[in-house]
C-alpha positions in Angstrom: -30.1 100.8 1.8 -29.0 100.2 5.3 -30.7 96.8 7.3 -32.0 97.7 10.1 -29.6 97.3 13.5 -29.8 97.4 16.7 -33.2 98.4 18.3 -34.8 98.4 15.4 -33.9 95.2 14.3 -35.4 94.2 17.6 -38.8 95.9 17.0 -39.4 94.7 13.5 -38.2 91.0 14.9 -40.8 91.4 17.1 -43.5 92.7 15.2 -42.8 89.5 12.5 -43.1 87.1 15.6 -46.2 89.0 16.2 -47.3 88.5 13.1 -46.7 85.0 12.7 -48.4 84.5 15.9 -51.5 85.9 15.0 -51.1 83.9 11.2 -50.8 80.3 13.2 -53.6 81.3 15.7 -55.9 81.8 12.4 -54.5 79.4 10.0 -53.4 76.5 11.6 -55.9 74.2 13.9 -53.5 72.1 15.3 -51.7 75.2 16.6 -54.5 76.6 17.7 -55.5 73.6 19.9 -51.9 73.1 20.9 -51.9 77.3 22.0 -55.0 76.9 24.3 -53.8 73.6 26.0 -50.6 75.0 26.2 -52.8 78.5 27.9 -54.8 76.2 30.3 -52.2 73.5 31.3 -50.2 76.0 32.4 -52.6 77.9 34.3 -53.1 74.2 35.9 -49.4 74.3 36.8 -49.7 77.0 39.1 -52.3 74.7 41.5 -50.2 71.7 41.6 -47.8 70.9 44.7 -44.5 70.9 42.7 -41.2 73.1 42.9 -40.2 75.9 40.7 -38.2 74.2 38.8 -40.7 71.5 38.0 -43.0 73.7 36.8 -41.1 75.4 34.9 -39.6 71.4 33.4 -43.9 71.4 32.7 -44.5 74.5 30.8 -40.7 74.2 28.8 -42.2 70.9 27.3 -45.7 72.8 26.3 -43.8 75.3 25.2 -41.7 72.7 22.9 -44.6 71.4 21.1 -45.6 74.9 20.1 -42.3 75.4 18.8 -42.1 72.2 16.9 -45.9 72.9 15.9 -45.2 75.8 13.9 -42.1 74.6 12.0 -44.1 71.9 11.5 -46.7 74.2 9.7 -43.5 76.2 8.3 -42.6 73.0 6.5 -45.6 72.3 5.2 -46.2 75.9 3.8 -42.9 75.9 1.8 -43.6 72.3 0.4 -47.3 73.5 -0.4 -46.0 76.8 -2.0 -43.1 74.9 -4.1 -45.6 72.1 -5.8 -49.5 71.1 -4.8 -48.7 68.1 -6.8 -47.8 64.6 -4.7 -44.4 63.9 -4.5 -42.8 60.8 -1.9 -40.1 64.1 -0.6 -43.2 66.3 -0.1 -45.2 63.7 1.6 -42.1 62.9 3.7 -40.8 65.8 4.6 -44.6 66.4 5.8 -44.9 63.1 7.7 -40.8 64.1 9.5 -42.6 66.9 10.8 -45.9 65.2 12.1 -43.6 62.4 13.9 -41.4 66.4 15.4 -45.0 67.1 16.9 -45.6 63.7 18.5 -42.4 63.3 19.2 -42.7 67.1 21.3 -45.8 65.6 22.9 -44.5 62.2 24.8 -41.8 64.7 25.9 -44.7 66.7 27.5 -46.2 63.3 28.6 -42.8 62.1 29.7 -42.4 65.5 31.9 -45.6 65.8 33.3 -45.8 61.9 34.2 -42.8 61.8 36.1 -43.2 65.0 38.2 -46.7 63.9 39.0 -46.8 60.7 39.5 -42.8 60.4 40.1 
């Protein structure tokens, strides 16, 4: 059986992404927090006296916590799926991707800080 190629491989991509999308929004709270702030900060961006560029610098670091957001829940499925037990390389690998998400978020508060009060 052939993978699928070309446009194809585009529309089943983007039906996945779709997919996981909807999955986060319904399973994951933090996501689902993250998603709406990320929604309503950067409608708030569009109100604000800053260039193009800085608003796009704004929305790029929302957009970064998302990201790091749902490979944080990515990690945090596999490990739950391999073993419910406790285990110090579970809990770690867990606690790596909690410090991603902060991490993500003082780059948001980095960002907005210094184009706003900058």
């Amino acid at each position: 059986m052939q993978k699928n190629v070309g446009l194809m491989r585009l529309v089943y991509a983007c039906q996945y992404s779709w997919q996981g999308l909807k999955a986060a929004l319904s399973n994951e709270a933090a996501f689902r927090q993250e998603f709406f702030g990320f929604v309503f900060l950067t409608l708030i961006t569009f109100f604000l006296d800053v260039t193009g560029l800085e608003q796009i610098a704004m929305i790029i670091s929302l957009i970064l916590v998302l990201i790091i957001e749902i490979i944080n829940s990515a990690i945090e499925c596999v490990v739950d799926r391999v073993s419910t037990e406790r285990h110090t390389l579970s809990g770690r690998a867990k606690d790596y991707g909690s410090l991603a998400v902060l991490m993500s978020i003082i780059v948001v508060i980095m960002t907005w800080g210094v184009i706003l009060i900058g």
